[in-house]
Backbone bond lengths (Angstrom), bond angles and torsions (degrees), N, CA, C in turn:
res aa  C-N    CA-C-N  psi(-1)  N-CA   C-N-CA  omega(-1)  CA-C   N-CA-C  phi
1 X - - - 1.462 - - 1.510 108.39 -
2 X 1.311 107.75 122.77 1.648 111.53 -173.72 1.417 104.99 -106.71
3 X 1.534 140.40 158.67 0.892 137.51 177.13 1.704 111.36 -166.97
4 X 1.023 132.05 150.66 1.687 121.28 -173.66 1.631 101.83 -99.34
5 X 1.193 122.61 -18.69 1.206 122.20 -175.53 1.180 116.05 -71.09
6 X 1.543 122.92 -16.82 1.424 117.69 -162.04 1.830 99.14 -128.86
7 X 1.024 95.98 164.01 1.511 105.24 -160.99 1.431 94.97 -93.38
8 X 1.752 129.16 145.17 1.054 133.61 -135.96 1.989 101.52 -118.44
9 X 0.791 118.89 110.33 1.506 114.26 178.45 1.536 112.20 -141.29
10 X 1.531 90.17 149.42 1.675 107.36 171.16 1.453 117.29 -34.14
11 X 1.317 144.55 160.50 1.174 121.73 141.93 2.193 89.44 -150.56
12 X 1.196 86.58 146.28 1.823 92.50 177.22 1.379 112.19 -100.36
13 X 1.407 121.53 151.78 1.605 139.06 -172.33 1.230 109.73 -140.89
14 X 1.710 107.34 37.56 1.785 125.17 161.52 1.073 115.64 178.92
15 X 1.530 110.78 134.75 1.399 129.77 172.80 1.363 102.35 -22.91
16 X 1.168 105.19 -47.60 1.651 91.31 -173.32 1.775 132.71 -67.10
17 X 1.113 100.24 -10.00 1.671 111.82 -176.07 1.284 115.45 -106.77
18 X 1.517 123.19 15.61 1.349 142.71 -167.09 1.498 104.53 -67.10
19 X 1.609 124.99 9.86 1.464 131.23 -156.70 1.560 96.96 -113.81
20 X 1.208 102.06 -34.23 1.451 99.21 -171.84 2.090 123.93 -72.27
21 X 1.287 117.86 128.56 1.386 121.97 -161.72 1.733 99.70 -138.00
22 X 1.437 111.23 123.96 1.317 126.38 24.46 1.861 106.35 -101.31
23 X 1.187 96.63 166.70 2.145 95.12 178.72 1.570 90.33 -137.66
24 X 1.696 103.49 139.94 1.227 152.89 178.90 1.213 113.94 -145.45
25 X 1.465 110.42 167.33 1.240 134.91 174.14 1.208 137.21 -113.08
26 X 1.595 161.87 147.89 1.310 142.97 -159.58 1.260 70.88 -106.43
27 X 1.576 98.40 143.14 1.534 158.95 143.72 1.760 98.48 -4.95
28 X 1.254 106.76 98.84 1.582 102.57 169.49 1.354 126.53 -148.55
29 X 1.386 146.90 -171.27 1.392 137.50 162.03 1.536 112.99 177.73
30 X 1.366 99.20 143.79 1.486 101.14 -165.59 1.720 100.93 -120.00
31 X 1.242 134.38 168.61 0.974 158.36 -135.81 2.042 103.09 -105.58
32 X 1.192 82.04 -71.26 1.627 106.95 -174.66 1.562 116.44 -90.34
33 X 1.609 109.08 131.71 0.907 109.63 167.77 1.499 125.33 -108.27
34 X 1.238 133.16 130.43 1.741 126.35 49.33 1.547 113.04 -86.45
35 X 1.735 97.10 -20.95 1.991 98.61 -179.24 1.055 112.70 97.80
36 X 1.144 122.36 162.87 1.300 140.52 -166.85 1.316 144.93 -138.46
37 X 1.552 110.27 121.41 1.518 113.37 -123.56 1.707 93.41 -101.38
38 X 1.426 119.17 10.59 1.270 112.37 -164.09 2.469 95.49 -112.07
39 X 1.120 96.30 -11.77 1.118 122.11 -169.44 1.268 100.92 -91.83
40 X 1.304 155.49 -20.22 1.504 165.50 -122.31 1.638 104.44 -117.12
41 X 1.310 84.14 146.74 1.785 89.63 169.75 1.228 125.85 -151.60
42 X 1.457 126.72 89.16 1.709 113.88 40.44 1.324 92.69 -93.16
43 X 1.580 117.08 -178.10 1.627 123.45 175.77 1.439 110.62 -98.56
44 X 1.286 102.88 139.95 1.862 108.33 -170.38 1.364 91.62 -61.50
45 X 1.404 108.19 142.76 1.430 130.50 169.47 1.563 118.51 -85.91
46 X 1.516 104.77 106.40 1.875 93.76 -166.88 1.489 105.22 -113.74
47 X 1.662 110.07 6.32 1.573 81.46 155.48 1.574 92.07 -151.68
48 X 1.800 89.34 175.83 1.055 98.41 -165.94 2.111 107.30 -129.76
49 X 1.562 82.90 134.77 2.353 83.35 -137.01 1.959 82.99 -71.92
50 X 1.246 125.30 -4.88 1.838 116.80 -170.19 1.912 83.32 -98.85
51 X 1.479 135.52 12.12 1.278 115.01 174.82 1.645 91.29 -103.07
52 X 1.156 117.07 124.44 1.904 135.31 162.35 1.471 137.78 -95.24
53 X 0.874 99.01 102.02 1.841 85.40 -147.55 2.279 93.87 -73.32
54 X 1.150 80.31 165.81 1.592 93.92 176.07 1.576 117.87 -141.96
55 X 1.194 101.15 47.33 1.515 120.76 140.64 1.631 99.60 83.51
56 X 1.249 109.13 20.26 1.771 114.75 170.57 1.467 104.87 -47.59
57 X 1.259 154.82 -48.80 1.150 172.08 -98.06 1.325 118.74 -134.70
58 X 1.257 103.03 -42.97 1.732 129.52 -125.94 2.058 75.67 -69.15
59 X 1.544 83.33 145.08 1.925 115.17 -173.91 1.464 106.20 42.13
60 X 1.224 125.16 52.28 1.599 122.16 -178.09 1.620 87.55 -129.21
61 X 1.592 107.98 147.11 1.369 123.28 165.39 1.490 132.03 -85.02
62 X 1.176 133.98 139.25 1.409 130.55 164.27 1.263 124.75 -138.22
63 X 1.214 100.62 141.25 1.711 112.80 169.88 1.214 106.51 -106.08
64 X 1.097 129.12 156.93 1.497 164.68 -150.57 1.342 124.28 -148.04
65 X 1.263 148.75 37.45 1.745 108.55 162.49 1.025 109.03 -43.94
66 X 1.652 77.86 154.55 1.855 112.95 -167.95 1.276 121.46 48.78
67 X 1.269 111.86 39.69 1.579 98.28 -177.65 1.573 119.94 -105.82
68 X 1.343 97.40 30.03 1.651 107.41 176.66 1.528 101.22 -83.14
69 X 1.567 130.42 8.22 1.384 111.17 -177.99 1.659 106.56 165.60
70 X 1.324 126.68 170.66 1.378 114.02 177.92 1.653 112.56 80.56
71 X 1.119 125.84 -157.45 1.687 133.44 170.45 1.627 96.82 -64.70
72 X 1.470 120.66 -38.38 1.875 106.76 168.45 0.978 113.17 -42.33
73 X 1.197 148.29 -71.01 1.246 170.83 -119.87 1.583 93.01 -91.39
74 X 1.139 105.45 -80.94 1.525 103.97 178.02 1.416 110.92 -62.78
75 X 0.776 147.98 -20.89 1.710 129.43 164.93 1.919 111.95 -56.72
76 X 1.535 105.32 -49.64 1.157 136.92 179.14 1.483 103.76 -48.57
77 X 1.173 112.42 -49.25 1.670 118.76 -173.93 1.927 107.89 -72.25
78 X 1.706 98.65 -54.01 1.106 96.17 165.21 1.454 146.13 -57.95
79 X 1.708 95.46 -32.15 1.330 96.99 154.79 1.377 157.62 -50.23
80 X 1.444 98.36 -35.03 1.594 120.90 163.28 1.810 100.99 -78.31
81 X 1.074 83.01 -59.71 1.832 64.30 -174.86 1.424 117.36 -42.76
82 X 1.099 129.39 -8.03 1.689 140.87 145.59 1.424 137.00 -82.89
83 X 1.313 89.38 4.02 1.571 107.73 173.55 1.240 118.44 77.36
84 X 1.225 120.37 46.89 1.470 122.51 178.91 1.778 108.75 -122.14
85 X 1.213 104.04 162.19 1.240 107.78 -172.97 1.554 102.24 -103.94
86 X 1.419 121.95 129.97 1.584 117.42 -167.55 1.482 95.21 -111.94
87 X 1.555 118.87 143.87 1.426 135.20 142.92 1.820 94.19 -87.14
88 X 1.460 104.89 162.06 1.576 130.20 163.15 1.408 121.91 -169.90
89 X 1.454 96.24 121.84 1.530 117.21 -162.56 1.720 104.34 -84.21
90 X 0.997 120.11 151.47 1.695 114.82 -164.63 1.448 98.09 -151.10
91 X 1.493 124.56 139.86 1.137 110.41 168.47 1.516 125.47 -75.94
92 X 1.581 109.20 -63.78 1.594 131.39 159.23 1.193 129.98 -131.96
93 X 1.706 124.85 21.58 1.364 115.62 -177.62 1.603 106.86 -114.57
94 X 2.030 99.86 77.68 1.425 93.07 -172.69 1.878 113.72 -64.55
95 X 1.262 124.52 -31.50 1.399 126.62 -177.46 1.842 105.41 -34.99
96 X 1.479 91.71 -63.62 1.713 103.73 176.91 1.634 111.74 -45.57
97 X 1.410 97.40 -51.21 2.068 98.01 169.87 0.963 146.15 -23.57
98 X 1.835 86.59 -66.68 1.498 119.03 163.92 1.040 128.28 -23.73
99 X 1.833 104.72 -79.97 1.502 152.22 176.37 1.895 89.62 -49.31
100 X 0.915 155.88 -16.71 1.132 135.92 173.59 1.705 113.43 -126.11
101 X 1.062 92.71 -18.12 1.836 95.99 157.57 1.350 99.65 -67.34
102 X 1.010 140.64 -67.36 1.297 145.76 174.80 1.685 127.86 -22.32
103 X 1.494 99.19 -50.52 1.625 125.77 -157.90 1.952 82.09 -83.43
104 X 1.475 114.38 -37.87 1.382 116.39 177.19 1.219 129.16 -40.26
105 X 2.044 105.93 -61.39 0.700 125.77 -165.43 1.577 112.21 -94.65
106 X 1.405 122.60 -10.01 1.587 124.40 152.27 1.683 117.40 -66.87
107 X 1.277 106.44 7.29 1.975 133.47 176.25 1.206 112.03 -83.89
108 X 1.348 106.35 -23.06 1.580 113.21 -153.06 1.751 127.41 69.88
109 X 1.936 86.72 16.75 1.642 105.59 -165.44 1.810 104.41 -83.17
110 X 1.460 131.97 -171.88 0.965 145.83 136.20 1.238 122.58 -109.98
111 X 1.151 113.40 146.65 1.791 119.35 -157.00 1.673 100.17 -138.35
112 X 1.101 130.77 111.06 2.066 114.25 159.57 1.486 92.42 -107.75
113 X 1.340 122.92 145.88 1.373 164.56 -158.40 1.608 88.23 -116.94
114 X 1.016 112.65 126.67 1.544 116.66 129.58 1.751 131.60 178.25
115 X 2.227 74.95 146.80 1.825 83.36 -155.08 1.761 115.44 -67.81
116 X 0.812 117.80 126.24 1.945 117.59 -169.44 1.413 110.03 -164.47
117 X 1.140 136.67 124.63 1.672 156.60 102.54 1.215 103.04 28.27
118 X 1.283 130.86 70.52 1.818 124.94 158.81 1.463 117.97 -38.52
119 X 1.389 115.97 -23.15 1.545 109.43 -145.93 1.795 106.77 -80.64
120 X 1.170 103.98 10.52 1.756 126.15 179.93 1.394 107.93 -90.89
121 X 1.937 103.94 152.21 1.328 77.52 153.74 2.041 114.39 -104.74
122 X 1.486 95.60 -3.60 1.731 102.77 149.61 1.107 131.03 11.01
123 X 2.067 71.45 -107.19 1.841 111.74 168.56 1.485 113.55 -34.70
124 X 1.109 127.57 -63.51 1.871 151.66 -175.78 1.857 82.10 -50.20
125 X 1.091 117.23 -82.72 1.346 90.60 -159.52 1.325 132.68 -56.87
126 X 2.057 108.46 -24.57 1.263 115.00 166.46 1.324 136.97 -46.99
127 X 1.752 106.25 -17.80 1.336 110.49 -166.60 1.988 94.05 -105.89
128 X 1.016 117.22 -19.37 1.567 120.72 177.31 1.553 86.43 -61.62
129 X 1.000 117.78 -64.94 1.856 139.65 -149.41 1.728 82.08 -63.22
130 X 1.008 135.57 -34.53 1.560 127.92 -153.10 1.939 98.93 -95.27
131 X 1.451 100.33 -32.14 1.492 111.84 176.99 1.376 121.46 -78.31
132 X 1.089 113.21 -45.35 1.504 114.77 160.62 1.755 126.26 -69.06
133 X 1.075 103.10 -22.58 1.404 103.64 -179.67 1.754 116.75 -88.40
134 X 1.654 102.10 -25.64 1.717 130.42 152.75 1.420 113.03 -31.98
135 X 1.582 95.12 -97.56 1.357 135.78 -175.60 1.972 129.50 -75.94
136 X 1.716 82.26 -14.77 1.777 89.91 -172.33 1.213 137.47 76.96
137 X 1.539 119.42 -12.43 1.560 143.76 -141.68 1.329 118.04 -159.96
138 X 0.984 146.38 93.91 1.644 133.05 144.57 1.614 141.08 -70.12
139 X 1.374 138.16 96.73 1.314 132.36 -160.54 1.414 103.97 -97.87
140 X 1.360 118.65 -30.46 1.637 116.73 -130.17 1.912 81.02 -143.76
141 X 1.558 101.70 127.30 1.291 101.45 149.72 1.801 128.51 -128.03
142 X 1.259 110.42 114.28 1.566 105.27 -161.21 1.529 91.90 -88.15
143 X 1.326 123.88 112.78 1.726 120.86 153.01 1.556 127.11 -98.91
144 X 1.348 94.12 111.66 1.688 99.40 -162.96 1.412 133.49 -176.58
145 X 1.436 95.28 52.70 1.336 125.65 166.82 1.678 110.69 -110.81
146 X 1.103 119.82 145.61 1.415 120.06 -179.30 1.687 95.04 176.87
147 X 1.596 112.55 151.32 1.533 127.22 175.41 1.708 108.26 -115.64
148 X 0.941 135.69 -179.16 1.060 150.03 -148.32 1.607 122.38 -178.62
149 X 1.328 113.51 110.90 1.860 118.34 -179.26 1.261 122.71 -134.55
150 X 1.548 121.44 95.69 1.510 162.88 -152.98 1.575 85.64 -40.92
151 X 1.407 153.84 161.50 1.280 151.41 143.66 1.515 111.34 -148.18
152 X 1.017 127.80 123.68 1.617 129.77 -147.38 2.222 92.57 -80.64
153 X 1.731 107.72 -20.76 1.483 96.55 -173.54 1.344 96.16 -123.57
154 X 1.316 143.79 -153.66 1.910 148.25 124.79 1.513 91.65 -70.63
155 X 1.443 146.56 -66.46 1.257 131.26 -164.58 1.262 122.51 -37.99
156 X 1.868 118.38 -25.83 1.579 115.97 170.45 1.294 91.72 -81.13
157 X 1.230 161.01 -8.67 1.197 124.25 166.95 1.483 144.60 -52.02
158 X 1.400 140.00 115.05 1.339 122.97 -159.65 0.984 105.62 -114.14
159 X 1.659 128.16 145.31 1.391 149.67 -151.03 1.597 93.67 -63.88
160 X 1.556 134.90 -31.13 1.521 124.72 158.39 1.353 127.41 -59.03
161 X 1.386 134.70 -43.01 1.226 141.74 -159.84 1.833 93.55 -94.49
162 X 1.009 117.69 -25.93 1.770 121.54 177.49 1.916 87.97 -60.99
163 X 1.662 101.50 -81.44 1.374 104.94 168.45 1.751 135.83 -17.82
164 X 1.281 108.07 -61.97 1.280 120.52 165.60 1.845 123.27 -59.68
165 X 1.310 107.33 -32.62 1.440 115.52 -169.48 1.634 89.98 -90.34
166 X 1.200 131.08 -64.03 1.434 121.13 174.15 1.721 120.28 -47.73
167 X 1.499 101.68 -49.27 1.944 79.58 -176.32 1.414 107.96 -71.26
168 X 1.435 136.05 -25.87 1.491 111.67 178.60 1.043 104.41 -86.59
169 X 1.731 140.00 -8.31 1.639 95.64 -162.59 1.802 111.62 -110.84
170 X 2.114 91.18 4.16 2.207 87.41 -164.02 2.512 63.42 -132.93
171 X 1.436 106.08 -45.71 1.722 79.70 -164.42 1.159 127.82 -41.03
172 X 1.549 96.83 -36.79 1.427 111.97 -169.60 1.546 117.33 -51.54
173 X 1.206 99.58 -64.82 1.801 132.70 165.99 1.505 94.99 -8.23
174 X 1.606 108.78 -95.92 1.441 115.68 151.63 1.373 130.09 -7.14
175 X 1.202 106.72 -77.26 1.803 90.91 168.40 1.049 137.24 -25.03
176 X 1.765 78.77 -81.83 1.632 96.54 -176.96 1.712 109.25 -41.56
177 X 1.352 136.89 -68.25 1.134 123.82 -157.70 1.454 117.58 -86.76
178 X 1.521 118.46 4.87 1.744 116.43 137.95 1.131 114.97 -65.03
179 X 1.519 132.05 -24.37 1.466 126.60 161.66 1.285 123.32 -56.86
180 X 1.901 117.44 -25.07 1.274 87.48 -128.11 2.008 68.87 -133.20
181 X 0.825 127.99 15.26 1.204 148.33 179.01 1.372 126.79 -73.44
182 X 1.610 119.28 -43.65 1.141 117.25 144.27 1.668 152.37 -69.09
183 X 1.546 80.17 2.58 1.604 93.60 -172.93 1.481 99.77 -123.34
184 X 1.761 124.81 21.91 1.029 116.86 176.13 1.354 82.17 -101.80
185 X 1.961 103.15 177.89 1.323 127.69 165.75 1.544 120.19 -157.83
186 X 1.471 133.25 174.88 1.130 129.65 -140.45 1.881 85.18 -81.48
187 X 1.784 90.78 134.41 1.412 101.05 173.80 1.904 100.46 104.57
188 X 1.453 122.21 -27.18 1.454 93.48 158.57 1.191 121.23 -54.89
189 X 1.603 85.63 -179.85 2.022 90.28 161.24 1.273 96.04 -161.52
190 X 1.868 103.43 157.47 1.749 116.48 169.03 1.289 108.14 -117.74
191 X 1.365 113.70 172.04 1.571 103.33 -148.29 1.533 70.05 -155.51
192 X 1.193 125.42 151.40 1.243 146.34 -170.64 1.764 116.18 -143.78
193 X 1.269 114.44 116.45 1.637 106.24 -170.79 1.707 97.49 -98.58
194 X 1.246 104.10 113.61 1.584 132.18 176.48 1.468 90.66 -81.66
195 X 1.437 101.50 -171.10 1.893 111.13 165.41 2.162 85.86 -160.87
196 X 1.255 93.90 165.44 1.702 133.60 163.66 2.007 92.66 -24.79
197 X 1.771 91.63 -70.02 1.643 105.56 -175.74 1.437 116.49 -18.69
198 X 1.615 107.78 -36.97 1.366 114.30 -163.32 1.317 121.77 -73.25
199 X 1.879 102.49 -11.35 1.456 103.27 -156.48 1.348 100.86 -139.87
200 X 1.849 124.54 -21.72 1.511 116.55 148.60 1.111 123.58 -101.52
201 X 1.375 115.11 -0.05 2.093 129.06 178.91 2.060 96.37 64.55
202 X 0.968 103.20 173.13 1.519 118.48 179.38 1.392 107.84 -174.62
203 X 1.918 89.72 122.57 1.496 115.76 -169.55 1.629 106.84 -43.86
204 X 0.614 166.74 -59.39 1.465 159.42 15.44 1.892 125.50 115.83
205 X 1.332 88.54 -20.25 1.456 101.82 -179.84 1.548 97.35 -147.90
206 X 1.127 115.02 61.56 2.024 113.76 168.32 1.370 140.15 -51.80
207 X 1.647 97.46 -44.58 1.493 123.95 163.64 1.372 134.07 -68.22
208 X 1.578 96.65 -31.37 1.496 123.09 177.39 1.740 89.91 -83.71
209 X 1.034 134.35 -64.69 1.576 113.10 -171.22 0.937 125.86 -48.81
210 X 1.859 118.58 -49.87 1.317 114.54 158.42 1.139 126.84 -7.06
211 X 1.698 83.90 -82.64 1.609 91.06 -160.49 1.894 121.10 -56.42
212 X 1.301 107.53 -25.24 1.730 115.88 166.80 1.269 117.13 -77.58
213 X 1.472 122.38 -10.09 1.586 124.05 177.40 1.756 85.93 -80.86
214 X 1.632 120.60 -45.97 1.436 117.77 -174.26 1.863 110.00 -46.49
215 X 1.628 95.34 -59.86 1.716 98.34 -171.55 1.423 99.40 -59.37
216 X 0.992 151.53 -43.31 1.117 148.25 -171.05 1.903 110.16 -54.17
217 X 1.494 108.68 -55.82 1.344 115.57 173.27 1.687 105.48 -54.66
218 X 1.708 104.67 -59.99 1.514 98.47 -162.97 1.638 106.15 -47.48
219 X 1.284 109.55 -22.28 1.833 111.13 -157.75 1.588 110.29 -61.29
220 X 1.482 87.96 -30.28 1.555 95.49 -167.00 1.783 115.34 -107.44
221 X 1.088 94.39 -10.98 1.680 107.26 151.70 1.638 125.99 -73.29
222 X 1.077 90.93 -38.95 1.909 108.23 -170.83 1.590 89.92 -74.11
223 X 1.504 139.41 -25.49 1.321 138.48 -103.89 2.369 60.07 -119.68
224 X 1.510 70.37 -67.35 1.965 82.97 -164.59 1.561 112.25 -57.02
225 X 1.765 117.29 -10.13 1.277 112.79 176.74 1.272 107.38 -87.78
226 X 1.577 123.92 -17.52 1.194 101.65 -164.06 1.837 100.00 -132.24
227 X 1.286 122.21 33.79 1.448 111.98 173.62 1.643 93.69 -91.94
228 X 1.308 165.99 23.45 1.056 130.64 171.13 1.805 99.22 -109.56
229 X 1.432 104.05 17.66 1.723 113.06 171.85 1.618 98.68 -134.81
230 X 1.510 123.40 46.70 0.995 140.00 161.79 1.805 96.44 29.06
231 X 1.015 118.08 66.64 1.353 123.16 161.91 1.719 109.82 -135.15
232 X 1.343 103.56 102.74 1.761 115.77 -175.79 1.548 99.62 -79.65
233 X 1.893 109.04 150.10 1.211 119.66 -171.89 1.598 91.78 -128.77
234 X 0.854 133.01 158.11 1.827 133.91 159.82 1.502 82.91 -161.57
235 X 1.598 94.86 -160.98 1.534 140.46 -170.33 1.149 121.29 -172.93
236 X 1.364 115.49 152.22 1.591 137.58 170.73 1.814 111.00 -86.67
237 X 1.111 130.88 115.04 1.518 109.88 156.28 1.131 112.60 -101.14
238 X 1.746 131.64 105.93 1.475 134.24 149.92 1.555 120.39 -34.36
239 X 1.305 104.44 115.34 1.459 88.57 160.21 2.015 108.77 -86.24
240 X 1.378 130.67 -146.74 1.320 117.80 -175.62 1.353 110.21 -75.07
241 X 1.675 96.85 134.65 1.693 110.47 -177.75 1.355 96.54 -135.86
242 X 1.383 102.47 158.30 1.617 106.23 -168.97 1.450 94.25 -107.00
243 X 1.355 106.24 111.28 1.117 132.29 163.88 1.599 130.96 -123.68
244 X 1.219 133.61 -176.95 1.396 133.02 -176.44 1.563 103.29 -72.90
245 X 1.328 123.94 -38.53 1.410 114.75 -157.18 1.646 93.83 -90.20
246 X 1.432 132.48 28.74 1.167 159.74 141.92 1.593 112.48 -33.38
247 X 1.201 88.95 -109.75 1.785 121.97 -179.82 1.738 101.24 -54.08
248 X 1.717 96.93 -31.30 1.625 95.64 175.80 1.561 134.75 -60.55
249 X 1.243 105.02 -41.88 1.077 151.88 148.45 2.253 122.11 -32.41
250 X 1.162 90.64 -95.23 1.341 91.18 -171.96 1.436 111.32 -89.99
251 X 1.946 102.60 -164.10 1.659 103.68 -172.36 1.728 96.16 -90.31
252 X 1.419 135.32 169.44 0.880 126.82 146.31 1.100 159.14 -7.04
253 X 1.315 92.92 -64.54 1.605 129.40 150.34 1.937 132.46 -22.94
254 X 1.513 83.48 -57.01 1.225 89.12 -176.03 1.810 103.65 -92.96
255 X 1.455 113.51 -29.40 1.489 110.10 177.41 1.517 102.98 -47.55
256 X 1.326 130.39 -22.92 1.503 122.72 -153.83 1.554 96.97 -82.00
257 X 1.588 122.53 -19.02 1.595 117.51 175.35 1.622 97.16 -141.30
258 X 1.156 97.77 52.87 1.343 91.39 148.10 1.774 130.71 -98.81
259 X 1.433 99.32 129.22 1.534 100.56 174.97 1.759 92.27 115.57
260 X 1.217 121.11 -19.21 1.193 128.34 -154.00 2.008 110.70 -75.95
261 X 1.507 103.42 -24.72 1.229 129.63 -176.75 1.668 111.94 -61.78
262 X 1.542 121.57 -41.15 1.134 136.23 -168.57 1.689 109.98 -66.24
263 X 1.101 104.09 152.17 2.091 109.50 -175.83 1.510 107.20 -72.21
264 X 1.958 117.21 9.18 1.450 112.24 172.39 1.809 99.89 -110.22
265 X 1.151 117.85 -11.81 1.228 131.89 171.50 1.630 104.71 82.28
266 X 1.101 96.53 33.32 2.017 91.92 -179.03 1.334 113.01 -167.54
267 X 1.166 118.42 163.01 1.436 128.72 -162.04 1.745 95.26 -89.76
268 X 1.376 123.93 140.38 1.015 119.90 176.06 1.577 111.86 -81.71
269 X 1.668 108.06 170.51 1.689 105.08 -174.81 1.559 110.57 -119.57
270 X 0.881 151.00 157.93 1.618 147.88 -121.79 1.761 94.78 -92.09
271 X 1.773 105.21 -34.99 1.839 99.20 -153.76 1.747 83.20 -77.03
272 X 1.437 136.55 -13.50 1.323 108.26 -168.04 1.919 112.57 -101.23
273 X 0.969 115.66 38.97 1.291 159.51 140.30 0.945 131.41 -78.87
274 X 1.405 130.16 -46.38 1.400 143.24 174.13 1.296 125.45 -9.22
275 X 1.865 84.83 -81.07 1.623 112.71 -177.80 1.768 118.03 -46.73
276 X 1.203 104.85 -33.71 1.575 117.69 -147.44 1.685 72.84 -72.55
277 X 1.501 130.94 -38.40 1.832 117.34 -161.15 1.322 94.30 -81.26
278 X 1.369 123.83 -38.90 1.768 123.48 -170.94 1.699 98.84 -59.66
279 X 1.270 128.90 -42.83 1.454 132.61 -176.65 1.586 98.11 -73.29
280 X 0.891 140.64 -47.10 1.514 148.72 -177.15 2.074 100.01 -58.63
281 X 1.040 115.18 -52.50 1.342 125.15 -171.51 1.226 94.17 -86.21
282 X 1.338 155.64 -77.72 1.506 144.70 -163.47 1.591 103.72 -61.49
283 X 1.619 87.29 173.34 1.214 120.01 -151.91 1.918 87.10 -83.53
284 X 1.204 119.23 -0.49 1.503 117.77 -171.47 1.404 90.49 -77.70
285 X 1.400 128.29 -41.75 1.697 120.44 -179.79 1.550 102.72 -92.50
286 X 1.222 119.60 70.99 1.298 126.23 154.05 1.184 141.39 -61.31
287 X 1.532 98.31 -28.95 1.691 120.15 -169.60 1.472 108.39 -115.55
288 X 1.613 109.72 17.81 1.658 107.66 -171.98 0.953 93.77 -119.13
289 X 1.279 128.79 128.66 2.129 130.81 144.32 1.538 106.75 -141.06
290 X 1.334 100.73 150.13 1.269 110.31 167.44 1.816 106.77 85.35
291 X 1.611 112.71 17.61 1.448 120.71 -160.64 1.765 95.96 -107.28
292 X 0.821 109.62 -174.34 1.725 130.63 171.44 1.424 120.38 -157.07
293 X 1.534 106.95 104.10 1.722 94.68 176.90 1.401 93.51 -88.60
294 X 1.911 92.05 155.60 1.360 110.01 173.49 1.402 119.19 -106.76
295 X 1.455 128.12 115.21 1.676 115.65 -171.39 1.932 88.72 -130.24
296 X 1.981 99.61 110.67 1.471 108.88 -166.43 1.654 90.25 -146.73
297 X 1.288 113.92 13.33 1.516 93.61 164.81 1.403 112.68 86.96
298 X 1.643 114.81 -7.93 2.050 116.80 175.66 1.503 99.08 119.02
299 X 1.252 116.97 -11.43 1.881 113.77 165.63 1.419 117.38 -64.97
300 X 1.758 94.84 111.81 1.333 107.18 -168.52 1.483 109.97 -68.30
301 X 1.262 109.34 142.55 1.769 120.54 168.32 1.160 133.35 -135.36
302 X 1.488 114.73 136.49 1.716 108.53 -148.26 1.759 89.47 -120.55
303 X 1.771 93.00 94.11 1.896 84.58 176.05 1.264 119.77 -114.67
């Protein structure tokens, strides 16, 4: 997509071109949120074929929100490549589902899909109830679905989109791991996807910080409620990754430099994220709870 209005930059669509600086994106925007990662241009790259897993995983369960696509997706991918068996909860972008049920099961992985409404606490247990009754087992809980809606003041905020931005991006959280709580045991772990927002805020996203200043608190509360039943809690905070809830998200405009702000000069891509959940879920972070890694590209954070 060419355009004169927007300023013109590299951007790579393989691990392998990860050298080139500065990286952007052409000018785009989608309608629906969380978005859609099969529709994108270029498509976030969520794995990466020189990462091999060596059996960190191997016969352990996971759930996922959002893991039909985005940093889900790539955790999801990586996960099996560690030998785990993944659930992923999706709201409506079965194409994206598919495409990574698929990418699973060319792993030699097992993958269940399913499309459902987080914003319950229902739904949340339906999908525990669907994983255990699957797989038999729960080890791993990935929480990390959440939307996001740009508002130039707090006065545009409207008593729906407050609503909407809180139950998916901290209710859910909650749910899910009152669901998923009885079927853990000493040596799981939950992993909570924070973002940057939580720790420099952005004018522009108020509701959305909140709610990641929340996961961030719950992480380390949940962390101290539950180490004396050896069940570790952390989180990831993304700084900008090119994902679907991207283009979903903002005007055009700004998709064309996004990521561009950071001291690596580029938006990060979902598979280099990966690792940080595979280290979070194995037994290699044994001695961590209640932590947050930060993967933002060199944006300093003072927590």
């Amino acid at each position: 997509m060419k355009d004169a209005q927007y300023p013109v930059y590299p951007y790579y669509t393989s691990v392998t071109e990860c050298e080139e600086k500065p990286i952007a994106f052409p000018p785009q925007h989608q309608q629906q949120q969380p978005g859609l990662e099969y529709v994108m241009n270029p498509r976030p790259i969520y794995d990466n074929p020189a990462y091999t897993g060596s059996g960190k995983l191997k016969g352990l369960t996971a759930v996922i929100s959002g893991g039909d696509s985005g940093i889900g997706r790539a955790v999801a991918v990586a996960f099996a490549k560690e030998g785990a068996n993944v659930v992923i909860a999706y709201l409506y972008e079965r194409p994206d589902a598919e495409e990574t049920r698929a990418a699973i099961e060319r792993l030699g992985g097992r993958c269940l899909p399913i499309c459902i409404d987080l914003r319950t606490k229902a739904a949340c247990a339906t999908v525990i109830s669907a994983a255990i009754q699957t797989f038999g087992r729960l080890d791993i809980l990935v929480n990390n679905l959440a939307v996001q809606y740009p508002q130039e003041q707090l006065t545009d905020i409207t008593e729906e989109q407050l609503e909407q931005t809180f139950r998916t991006n901290i209710y859910s959280y909650i749910f899910m791991t009152q669901a998923a709580l009885p079927h853990l045991k000493a040596g799981s772990s939950i992993i909570n996807t924070s973002s940057i927002t939580a720790y420099r805020g952005e004018k522009n996203l108020i509701d959305y910080s909140a709610t990641k200043g929340a996961i961030t608190s719950f992480t380390r509360s949940l962390a101290l409620s539950l180490v004396d039943q050896g069940i570790r809690v952390n989180a990831v905070a993304p700084g900008p990754i090119w994902t679907p809830l991207i283009p979903a998200s903002f005007r055009a405009e700004r998709v064309a430099v996004f990521g561009t702000d950071t001291p690596m000069r580029r938006a990060g891509q979902p598979f280099e994220l990966a690792p940080s959940y595979v280290y979070l879920a194995s037994d290699d972070s044994r001695y961590v709870t209640g932590e947050t890694l930060h993967v933002n590209g060199g944006d300093y954070i003072s927590s």
